[in-house]
N, C-alpha and C positions, 0 to 999 in steps of 0.2 A: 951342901947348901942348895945346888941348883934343884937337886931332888926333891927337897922339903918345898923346895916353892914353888915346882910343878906340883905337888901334892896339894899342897894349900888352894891353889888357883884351880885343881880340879877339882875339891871341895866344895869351895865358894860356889864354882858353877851348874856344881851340882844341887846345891844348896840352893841355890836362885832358880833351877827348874824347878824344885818339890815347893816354890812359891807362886809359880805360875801354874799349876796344877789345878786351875779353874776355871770358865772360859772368857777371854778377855779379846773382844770384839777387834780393838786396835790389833791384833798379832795377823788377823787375817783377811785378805781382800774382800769387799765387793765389787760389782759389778762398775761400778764408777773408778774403780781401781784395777783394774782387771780392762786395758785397750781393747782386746779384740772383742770386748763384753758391749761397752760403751759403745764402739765402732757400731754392733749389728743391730744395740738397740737404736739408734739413732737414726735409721735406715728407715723409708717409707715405702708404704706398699706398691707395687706396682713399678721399682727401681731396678729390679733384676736386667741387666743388659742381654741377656743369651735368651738365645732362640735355636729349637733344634731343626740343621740341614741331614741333609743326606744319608737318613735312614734307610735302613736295609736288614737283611737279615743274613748273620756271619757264625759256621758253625756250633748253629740252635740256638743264637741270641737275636734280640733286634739290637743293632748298631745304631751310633748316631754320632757328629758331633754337634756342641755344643756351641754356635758363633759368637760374636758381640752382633749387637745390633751397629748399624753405621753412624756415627759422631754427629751430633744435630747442627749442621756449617753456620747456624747463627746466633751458637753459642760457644762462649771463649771461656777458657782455662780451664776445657776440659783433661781428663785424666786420658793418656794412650790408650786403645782396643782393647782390652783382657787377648789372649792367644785361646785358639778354640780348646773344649775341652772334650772331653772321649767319654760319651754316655755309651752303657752296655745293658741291656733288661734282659733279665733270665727269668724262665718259670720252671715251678718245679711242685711236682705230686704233692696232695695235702693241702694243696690250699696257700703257697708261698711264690712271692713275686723279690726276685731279687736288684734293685738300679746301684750301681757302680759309675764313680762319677771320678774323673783325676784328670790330672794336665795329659795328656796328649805327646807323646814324649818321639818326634820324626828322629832318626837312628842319628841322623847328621847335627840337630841340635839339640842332644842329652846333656840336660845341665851335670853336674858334679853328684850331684844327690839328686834320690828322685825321693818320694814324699811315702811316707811308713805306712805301709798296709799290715792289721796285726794279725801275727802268724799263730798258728794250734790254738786257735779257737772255736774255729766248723769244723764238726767231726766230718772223716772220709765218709759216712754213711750217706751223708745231704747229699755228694753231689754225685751218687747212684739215684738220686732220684729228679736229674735233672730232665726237665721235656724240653725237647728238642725240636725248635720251634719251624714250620718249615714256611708258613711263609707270613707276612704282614699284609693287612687293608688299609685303607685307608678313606677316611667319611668325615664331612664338615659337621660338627657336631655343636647345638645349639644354635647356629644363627651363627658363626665365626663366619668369617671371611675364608680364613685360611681351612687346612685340612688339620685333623691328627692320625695318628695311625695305630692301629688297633691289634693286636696279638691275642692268644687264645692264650687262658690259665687255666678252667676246667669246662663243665659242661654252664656252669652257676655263672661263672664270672671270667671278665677280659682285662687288658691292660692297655692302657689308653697311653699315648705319647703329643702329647699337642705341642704343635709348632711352633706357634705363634700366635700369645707368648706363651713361651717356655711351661710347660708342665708336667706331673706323670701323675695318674692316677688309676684305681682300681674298680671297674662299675659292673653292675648285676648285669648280665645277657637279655635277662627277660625284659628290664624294666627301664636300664639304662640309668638306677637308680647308683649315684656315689657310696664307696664303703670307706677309701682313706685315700689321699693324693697329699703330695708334693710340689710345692712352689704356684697354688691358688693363689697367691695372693702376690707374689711376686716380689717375694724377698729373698729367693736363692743370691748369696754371693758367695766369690771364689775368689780369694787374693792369692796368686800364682805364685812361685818363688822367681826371683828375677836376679838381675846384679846390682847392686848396692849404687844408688844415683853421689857422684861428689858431695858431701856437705852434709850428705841425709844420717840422719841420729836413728840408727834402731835398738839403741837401748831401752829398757825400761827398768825401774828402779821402785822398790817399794820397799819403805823404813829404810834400812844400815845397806842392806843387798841390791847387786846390779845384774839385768840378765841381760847378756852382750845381744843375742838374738844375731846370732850370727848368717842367718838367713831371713831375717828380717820379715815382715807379715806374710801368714799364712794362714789365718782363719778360712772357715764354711759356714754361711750360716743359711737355713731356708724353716720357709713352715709349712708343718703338716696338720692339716686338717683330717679329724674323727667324725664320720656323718653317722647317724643316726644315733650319738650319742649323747647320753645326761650325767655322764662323770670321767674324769680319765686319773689312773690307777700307775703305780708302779716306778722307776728312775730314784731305787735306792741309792745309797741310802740317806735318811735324814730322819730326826725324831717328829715329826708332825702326823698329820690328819692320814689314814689310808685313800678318802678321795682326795686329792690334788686341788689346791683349792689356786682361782685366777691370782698372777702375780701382776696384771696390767690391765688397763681398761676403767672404764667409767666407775667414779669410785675409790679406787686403788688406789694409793700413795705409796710415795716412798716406798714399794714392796721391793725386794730381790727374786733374780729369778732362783727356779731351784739348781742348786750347784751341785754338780760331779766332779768334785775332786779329791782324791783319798787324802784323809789328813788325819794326825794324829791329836783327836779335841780331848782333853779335858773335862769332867763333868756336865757333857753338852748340855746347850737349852732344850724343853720340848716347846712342839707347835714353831719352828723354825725351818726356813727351806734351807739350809746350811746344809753344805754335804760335808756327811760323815767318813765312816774307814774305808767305804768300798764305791763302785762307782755301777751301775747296769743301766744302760742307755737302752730301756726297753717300753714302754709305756702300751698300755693296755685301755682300750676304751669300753664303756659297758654302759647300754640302753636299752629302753623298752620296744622299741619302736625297732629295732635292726640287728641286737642281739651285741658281740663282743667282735672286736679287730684289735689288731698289736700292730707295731714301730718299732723296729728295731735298729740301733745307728751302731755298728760295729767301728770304733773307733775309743784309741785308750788315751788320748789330750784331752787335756781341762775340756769341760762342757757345762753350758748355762743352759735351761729351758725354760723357756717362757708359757704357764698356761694363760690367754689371753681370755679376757672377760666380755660377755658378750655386749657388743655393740663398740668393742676398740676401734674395727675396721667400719667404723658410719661414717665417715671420710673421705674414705680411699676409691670411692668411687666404681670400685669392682665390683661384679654381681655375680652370686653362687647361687646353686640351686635353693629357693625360697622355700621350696617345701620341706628341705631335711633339715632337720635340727642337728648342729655338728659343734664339737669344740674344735678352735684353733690353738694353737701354738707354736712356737718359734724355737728352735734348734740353733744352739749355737760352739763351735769349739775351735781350740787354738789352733790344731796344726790337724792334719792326716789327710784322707780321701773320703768321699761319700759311698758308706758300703752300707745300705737302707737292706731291710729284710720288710713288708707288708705280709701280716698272717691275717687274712682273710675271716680267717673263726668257720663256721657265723656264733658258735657257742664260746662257753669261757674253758671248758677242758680243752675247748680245741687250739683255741691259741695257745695254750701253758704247749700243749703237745707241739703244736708247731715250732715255738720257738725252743724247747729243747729238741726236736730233731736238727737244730742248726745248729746249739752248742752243745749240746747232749744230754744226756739221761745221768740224774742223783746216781752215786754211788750209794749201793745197798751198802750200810753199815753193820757190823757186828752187832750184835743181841747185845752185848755189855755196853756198848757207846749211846744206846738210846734210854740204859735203865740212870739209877742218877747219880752225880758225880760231886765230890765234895772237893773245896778249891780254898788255897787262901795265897796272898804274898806277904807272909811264905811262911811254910809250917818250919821249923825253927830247925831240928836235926831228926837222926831216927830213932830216938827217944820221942820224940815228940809224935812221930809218924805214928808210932807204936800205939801208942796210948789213944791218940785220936779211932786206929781201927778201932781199940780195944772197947772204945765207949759206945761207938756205933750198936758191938755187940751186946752191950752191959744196959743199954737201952731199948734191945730189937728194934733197931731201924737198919733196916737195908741201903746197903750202899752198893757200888761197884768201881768207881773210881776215887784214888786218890792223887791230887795234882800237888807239883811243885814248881814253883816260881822263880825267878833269875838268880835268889839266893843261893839254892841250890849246887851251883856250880863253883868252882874257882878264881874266882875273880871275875865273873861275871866271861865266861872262856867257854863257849857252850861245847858241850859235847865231853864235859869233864865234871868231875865231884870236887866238893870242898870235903877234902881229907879228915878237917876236924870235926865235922857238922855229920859228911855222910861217909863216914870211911869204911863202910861194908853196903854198897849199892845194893847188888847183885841178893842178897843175904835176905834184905830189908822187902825188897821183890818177889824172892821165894817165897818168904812168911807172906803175903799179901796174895801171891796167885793159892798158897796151901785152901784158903777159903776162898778161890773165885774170882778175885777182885784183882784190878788191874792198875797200875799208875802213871801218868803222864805228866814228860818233863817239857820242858819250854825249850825252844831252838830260836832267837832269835835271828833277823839279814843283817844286824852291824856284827862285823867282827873286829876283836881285841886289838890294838895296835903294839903286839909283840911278840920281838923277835923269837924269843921262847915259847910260843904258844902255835903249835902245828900247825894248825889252820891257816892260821894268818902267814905262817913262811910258806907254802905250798901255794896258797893263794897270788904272794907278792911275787912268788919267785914265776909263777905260770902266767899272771897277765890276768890274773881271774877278777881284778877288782873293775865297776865301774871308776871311767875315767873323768875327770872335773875337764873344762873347756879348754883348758889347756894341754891335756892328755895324758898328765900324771894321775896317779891313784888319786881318788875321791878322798877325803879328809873329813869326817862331822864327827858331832862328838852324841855319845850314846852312852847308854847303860854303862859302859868298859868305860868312858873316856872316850878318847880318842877312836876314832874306831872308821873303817872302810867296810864295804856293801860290794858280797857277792853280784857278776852280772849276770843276772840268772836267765835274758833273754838269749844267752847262747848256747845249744841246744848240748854244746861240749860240756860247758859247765857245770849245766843242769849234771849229767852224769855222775860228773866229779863231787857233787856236793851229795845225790843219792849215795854213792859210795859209801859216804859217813857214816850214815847210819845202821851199818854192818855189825857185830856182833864184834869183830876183831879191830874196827875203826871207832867204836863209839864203845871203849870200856866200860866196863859197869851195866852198860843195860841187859836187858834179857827178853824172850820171847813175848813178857806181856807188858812190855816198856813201850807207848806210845805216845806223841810228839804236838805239840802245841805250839803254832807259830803267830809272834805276838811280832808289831812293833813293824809290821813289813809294807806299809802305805810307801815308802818308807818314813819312818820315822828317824829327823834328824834334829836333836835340840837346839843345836844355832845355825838351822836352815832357814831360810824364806817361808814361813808361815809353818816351823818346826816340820820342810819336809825336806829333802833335795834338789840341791837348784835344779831350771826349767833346762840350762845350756849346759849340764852334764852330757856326757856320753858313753851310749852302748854300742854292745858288738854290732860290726856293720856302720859305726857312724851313725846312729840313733840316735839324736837328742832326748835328753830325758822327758821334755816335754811332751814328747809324740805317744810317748810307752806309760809314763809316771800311773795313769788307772790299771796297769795292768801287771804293773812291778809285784805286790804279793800274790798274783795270781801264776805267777811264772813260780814265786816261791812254793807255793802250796803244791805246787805242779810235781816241782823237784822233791818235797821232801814226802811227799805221796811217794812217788817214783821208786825213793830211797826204803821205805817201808815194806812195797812190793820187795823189790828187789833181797832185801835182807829175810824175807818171807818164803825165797825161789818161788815166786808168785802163788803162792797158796792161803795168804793169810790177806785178807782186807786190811786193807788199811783206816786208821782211825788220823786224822789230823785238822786242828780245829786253829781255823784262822783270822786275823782280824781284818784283814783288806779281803779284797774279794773283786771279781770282774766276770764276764759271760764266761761260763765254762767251769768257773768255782766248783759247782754243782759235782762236779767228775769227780773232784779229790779231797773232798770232808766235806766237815762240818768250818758254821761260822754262829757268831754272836754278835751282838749290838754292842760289846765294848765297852766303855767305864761310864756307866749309869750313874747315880744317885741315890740311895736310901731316901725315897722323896716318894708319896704315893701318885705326885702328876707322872712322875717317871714310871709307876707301875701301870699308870695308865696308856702311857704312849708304847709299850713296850708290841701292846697287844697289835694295833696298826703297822709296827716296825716288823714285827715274824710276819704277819701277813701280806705287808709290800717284797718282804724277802720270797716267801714261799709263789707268789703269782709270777716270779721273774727267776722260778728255776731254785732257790736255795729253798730246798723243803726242811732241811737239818739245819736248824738256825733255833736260837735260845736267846735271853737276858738274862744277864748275872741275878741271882735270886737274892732279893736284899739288898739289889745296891751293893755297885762295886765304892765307891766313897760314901763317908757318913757312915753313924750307928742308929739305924733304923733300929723304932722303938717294937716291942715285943708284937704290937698288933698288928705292923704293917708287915714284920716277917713274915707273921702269920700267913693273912692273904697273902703272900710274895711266895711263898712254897706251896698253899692251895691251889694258884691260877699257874706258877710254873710247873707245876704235877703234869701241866695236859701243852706245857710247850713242845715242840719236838727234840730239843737239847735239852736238859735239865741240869743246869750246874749252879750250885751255890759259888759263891764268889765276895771275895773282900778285898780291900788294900791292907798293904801294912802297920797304916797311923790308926786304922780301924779299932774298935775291941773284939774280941775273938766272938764267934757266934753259933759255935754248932748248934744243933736242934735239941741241947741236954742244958741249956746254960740260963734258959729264960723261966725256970721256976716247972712244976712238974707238969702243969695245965697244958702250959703251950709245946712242951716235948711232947703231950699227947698230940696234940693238932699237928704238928709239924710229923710228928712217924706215922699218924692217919694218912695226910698228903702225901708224901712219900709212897705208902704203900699202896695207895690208891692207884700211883703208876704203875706199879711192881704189878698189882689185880689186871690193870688195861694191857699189858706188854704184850698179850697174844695179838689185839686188839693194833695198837702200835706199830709192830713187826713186819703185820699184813699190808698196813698204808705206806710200811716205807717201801716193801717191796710192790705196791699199785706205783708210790713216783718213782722207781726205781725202771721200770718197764713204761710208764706213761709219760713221766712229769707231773702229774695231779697233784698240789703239795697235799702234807700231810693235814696240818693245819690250812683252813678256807675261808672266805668272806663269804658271810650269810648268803651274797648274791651269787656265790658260782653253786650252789646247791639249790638258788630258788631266784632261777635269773628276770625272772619275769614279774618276781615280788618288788615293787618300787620303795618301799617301806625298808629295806636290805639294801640298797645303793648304798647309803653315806654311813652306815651300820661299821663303826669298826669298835665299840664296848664287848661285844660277844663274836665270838666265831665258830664255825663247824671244825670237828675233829673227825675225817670222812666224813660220810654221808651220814654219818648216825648219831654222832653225838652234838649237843647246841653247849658252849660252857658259856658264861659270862662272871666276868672279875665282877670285885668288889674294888673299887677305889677311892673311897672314902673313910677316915677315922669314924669311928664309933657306929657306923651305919646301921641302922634299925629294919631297915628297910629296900626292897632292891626292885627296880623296872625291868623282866625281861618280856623282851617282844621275842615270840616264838612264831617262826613264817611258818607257813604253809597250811593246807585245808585238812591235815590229820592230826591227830592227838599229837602229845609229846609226854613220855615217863619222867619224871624224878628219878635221879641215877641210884638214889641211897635210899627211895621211901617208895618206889614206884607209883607214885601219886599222879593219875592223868592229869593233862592240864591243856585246855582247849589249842588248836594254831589261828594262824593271824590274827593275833592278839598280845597285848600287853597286860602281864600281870606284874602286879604288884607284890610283891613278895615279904616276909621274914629274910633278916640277912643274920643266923646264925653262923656261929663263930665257929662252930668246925666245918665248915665246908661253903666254896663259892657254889652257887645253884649251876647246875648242870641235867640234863637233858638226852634223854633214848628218843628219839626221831620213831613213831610208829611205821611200821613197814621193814623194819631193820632187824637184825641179830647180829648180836658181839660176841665175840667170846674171850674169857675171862680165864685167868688162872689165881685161883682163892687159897693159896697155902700162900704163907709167909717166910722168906727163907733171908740168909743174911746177903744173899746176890744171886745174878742171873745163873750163872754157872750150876746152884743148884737146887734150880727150879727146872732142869731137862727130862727127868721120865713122873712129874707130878703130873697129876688129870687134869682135866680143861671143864668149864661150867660155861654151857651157851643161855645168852639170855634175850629170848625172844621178844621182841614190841611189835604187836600184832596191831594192825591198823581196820578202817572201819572194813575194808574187805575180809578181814582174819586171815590176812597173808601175811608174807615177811620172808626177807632174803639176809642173807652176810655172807662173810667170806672167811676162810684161815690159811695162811700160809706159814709153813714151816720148815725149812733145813738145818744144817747143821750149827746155823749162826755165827759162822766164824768165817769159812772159806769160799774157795769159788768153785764148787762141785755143785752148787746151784745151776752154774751157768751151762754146766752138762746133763741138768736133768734129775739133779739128787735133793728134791724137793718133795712137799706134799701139799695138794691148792686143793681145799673141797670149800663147795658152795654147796650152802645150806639153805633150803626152799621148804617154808612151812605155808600149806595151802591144802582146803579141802581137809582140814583137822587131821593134816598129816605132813609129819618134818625128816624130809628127804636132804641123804648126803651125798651131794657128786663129785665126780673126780673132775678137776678142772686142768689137771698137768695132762699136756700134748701125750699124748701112746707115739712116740716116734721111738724107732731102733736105735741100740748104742749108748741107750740115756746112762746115767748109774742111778743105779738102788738108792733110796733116801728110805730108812725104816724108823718106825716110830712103835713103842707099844701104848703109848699112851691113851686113856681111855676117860671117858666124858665120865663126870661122873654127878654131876647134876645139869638137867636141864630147866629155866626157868623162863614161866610163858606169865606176858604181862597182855591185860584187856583179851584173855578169852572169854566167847561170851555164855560158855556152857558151865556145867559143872562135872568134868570129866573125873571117873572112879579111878581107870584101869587107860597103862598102854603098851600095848601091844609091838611088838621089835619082828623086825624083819630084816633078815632071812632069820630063819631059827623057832619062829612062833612063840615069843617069850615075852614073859609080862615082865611087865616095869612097874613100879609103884607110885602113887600119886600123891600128892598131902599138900597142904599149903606150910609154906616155911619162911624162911628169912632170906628176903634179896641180896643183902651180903652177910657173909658168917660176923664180922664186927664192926663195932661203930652203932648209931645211929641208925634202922632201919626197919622196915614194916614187917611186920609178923606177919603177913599171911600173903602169900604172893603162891599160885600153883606152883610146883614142882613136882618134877620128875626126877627121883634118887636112885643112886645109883643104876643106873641104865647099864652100864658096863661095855658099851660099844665103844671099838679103838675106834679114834682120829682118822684113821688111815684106811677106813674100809667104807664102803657102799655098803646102806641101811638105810631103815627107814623105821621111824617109829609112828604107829598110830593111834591118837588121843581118844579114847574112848566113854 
């Protein structure tokens, strides 16, 4: 009896979450509910109590503390001195200024707990490029009374430390002109941790939940100012606008500021600052007038920012330089230390560059994780599985993954089969890898609460669970029920839980089984705003609160790790995850999470991968179609045209959904959907090369019109269309029945039609046709791509087909591109088992170089593959005959068809089969 009615009651409530499955404002705080939020907004300029003394400079940094200023004697019920704090400024190559800000810790009076600094997030590479500062100046600057003091960051620019009051900022050498500072305006605070006064309540409670706050306030709040800028960019995630629009100031009502905090939403809103699954405290500024600077706040506690609207501070009585036009904003978060990163730029690659040299460089991906991946919850057994490949082929549409969702397991027991649904894994895998294709299961962080289920005994029995505030195992209820959450901040654990995924630990899977981690913000259904309470704790005595942005980042860490490991490091790993924090970038892919079948949502999607891609996640996607809802046939449509050129491409549904492959909506749209589809499968050369440019750069794959044309003002607030590299312009279609489309194409050279080669002037707006097979898209003159034109049923075997480059020659009649290629799987890349040629067409002649280093020891990377058409758009001759070199060999010329199928113009030059490998230095002459 007691069994049935634990059953029934975990029914019920599970039955009660699949009804809040939508998003209901009450479940989650704002800023008026959120103390430390209220606390900073409340704060007026010019209130910051600290002033920096006794600066100096302490093995290559400039020191400092930080004082209060002295109690004003003829004012009463003031608040006690703050205790000084321990300011440290570092510089370092490239254009980065590091300030580090925390309490001040004398040996003799170390409280109990000192305040979380988060750990494996700066690669060891950063800080081989620290400089080593040797000495400080110091010059009254503007008319101050007082001094500040001045350090060297390159030949361009310094780092300024003003004393009084209290500031840090970054300014040009020549000109003395501002690039970003901290605490202008003088709203740094610091609530120290202290002891508990008699009487005093540091609870705080919101709806059913109480968070004890056992160390009672600890917020940081300060604002940084952007000078020479007209928008500021980036502090995923949330579904709104790619520029950041004012959340305060003359105007503005009722706004929130934007929220970092990982939560598990529901069919979010779009055009909302609500923060989504992941958190990047990174923000990016971009002007015409001074070019691009980044902020970075390495810190994993809730955080609120405020973009403030101009003329908020007409008040405050403080004066900044009148000449530069700058946004401000306000910084705010619960608990940690101030660990500020300033990336100088002055362009927009360079910040991207900057700031993954502090958390690192994308993991290059496999060839198959970038082609496209077909998903649902949950394909039913392997009957089911079967049949789905089987239609893929029965329709020639290409695929290469197949995903499986929580059903899949045993009772929801990860790292197991349900016996009756999949009782031949392993089987179902081989038939799947025999054609190429690969399948990914789900790993969720709750695990099962039982006693029978291995995991959870090893787990319970080692200590491996986060602990609730009173130091037993954590308890929330999940997927399984009942269920506790690996602590994955402990570098032990992490091992233990890679382990798993071993070949003799994780039965059933096999070589091309790879792992999808859902649900890891963490997600907890009768938690405080469905997540983990804030007074949990981690290894080390962590409150949850300090780490909670960076809990699935530690996951994604471990089950990367696991992947390697089970690989003996040879095989890349693939893992695609929903939370996300600085550093994501290293170990997969991420996605925007349970969307909508709603075309506002296909429109916010595009702003959402590009705030991702500017802050490090270059491998980032939207569920195609909407994860909820049955999007009707037309909006699929667009939704697989415009995700063809995401850098994830994965269709995706819920369970309550109706099924929707690209075979289901009558014969028409199976055309338009295996067009789109294949459309990516023709770009993958294309693709490959930009993951390996962010892979070695950070440049994402996907770009805002402005970081290819940063000077174009018209490309600022542009987030409908984006660049794919340097060469291609896409823009969505977001509207039912559209007849018609606006694209603005920047810049002062042509741009092709990708399907008709059809020129069409730059900076300018045309109005368009908005045919139904295809969103408009764009070859950037001055460019060449290259292309692979056979249609195969996955990547796997598309490896020794020829390659077709297609030249956009601009009004000089040049043009450049790139191709990279390895083996697409392993890391024999990383030793030199690659092939990088750049392609230089100028002077009516199209030269191939070798771009890979001639260093000794490399390995061999061979290819035989051979070009086998090449196709020149806006040449301005009429060339018979071309000549090939070395070898003195003619090539034949003709006008032909831009792509073999589809839609597209007869008559475009060509060069047929040329018959030069990939891999050789040539040169062909247009004659």
């Amino acid at each position: 009896m007691r069994t049935r009615l634990s059953l029934f009651l975990l029914l019920l409530f599970l039955s009660s979450c699949a009804v809040v499955l939508s998003w209901k404002k009450e479940e989650f705080r704002n800023c008026n509910q959120t103390p430390f939020c209220k606390r900073a907004r409340s704060r007026k300029p010019g209130s910051s109590p600290f002033l920096a003394a006794d600066v100096s400079i302490s093995d290559g940094d400039l020191v400092a503390k930080l004082v209060p200023r002295e109690p004003d004697p003829d004012q009463e019920d003031q608040e006690p001195p703050a205790r000084p704090l321990a300011l440290t400024l570092s510089a370092y190559r490239d254009g980065v200024m590091r300030v580090k800000i925390d309490e001040d810790y004398p040996s003799q009076e170390s409280p109990h707990k000192r305040r979380f600094q988060v750990p494996d997030v700066i690669v060891s590479e950063f800080e081989s490029k620290k400089l080593w500062l040797q000495r400080v100046s110091t010059e009254r600057v503007g008319g101050d009374e007082g001094v500040s003091s001045i350090v060297y960051l390159s030949d361009e620019y310094e780092g300024v430390v003003r004393h009084d009051p209290f500031e840090v900022y970054v300014r040009e050498r020549s000109s003395g002109d501002r690039v970003l500072s901290m605490n202008s305006h003088g709203l740094f605070d610091f609530e120290q941790l202290r002891e508990k006064k008699e009487g005093e309540d540091w609870e705080e409670r919101f709806r059913s939940h109480t968070d004890t706050r056992p160390y009672g306030p600890q917020s940081i709040s300060f604002d940084v100012s952007f000078y020479g800028a007209d928008f500021v960019y980036g502090i995923p995630e949330r579904a709104a606008s790619l520029a950041l629009k004012p959340t305060r100031g003359p105007g503005i009502d009722h706004s929130e500021p934007y929220r970092l905090f990982n939560l598990d939403v529901f069919e979010y809103l779009h055009d909302s600052p609500f923060g989504l699954y992941g958190a990047i405290p990174f923000m990016i500024s971009h002007g015409k007038a001074r070019g691009t600077s980044g902020f970075f706040w390495l810190n994993a506690a809730e955080m609120q920012i405020d973009v403030l609207g101009e003329g908020w501070d007409a008040d405050s009585g403080i004066s900044l330089p009148s000449s530069q036009k700058r946004v401000d904003t306000f910084w705010m978060s619960e608990a940690g230390i101030v660990d500020a990163f300033f990336f100088i730029g002055p362009g927009p690659k360079d910040v991207v560059k900057q700031y993954v040299g502090v958390t690192g460089n994308p993991a290059m991906p496999q060839l198959f994780a970038i082609a496209y991946h077909q998903c649902r919850w949950n394909y039913r057994d392997e009957e089911d599985v079967e049949n789905v490949d089987a239609k893929f082929d029965e329709h020639d549409i290409p695929y290469d993954v197949l995903w499986l969702d929580i059903e899949h397991t045993d009772g929801k027991r990860y790292f197991t089969w349900d016996k009756v649904l999949f009782p031949h894994p392993e089987e179902m895998q081989r038939k799947l890898a025999a054609k190429g294709r690969h399948m990914v299961t789900i790993v969720d962080p709750h695990i099962k609460r039982d006693e029978s289920y291995h995991i959870h005994k090893e787990a319970s029995k080692n200590g491996y669970y986060v602990k609730d505030a009173s130091g037993n195992d954590f308890e929330g209820w999940c997927w399984p029920g009942s269920s506790s959450y690996i602590d994955m901040l402990s570098p032990e654990i992490r091992s233990w839980w890679a382990d798993k995924f071993s070949f003799e630990n994780y039965v059933g899977s096999t070589p091309s089984l790879y792992i999808w981690n859902d649900m890891n913000e963490p997600s907890v259904f009768n938690g405080p705003e469905l997540t983990m309470p804030r007074d949990a704790l981690h290894y080390g005595g962590v409150e949850h609160r300090e780490l909670h942005n960076a809990n699935g980042y530690y996951f994604h860490m471990a089950t990367s790790d696991g992947l390697l490991k089970r690989g003996n490091g040879n095989d890349r790993p693939f893992v695609l995850s929903r939370a996300f924090f600085p550093g994501s970038q290293r170990y997969g892919a991420v996605w925007t999470g349970d969307n909508t079948a709603e075309w506002d949502q296909l429109r916010v999607s595009v702003p959402m991968i590009l705030t991702l891609g500017l802050t490090g996640l270059s491998f980032s996607g939207a569920d195609v179609g909407g994860f909820f809802g049955n999007p009707e046939p037309e909006l699929l449509v667009r939704w697989y045209q415009l995700g063809a050129y995401y850098p994830f491409f994965r269709a995706h549904a819920h369970q309550d959904t109706k099924r929707r492959e690209p075979w289901l909506f009558g014969e028409r749209n199976t055309e338009l959907m295996r067009d789109a589809i294949r459309t990516r499968y023709m770009l993958l050369p294309f693709f490959y090369t930009l993951f390996r440019e962010a892979n070695v750069t950070g440049v994402p794959v996907v770009r805002p019109l402005w970081m290819e044309f940063p000077f174009d003002e018209a490309t600022f607030d542009k987030d409908e269309a984006f660049m794919v590299g340097n060469s291609l312009l896409v823009q969505g279609i977001f509207t039912e029945r559209a007849k018609h489309v606006s694209v603005y194409l920047p810049g002062k050279e042509s741009w092709y039609d990708l399907r008709t080669g059809t020129a069409y002037l730059g900076s300018k707006t045309h109005k368009l046709e908005a045919p139904e097979d295809h969103v408009p898209a764009f070859q950037r003159a001055g460019t060449i791509i290259p292309r692979r034109d056979r249609f195969r049923r996955s990547t796997t075997q598309t490896v020794n087909d020829p390659y077709t480059l297609v030249i956009a020659l601009n009004s000089s009649q040049t043009a450049e591109g790139e191709l990279y290629i390895d083996d697409g799987k392993s890391f024999e890349f990383k030793h030199g088992a690659y092939i990088h040629r750049r392609f230089v067409f100028k002077g009516g002649k199209l030269t191939s170089l070798n771009m890979a280093p001639a260093t000794s020891g490399n390995l061999p990377f061979k290819s035989e593959c051979i070009i086998e058409r090449i196709i020149i758009l806006g040449h301005a001759g009429g060339p018979k005959n071309a000549l090939i070199e070395p070898g003195n060999l003619k090539a034949q010329v003709e006008f032909g068809p831009l792509l073999l199928q589809g839609r597209s113009s007869s008559g475009v030059l060509t060069i047929r089969k040329p018959g030069i490998r990939i891999a050789d230095d040539w040169t062909i002459k247009v004659l």
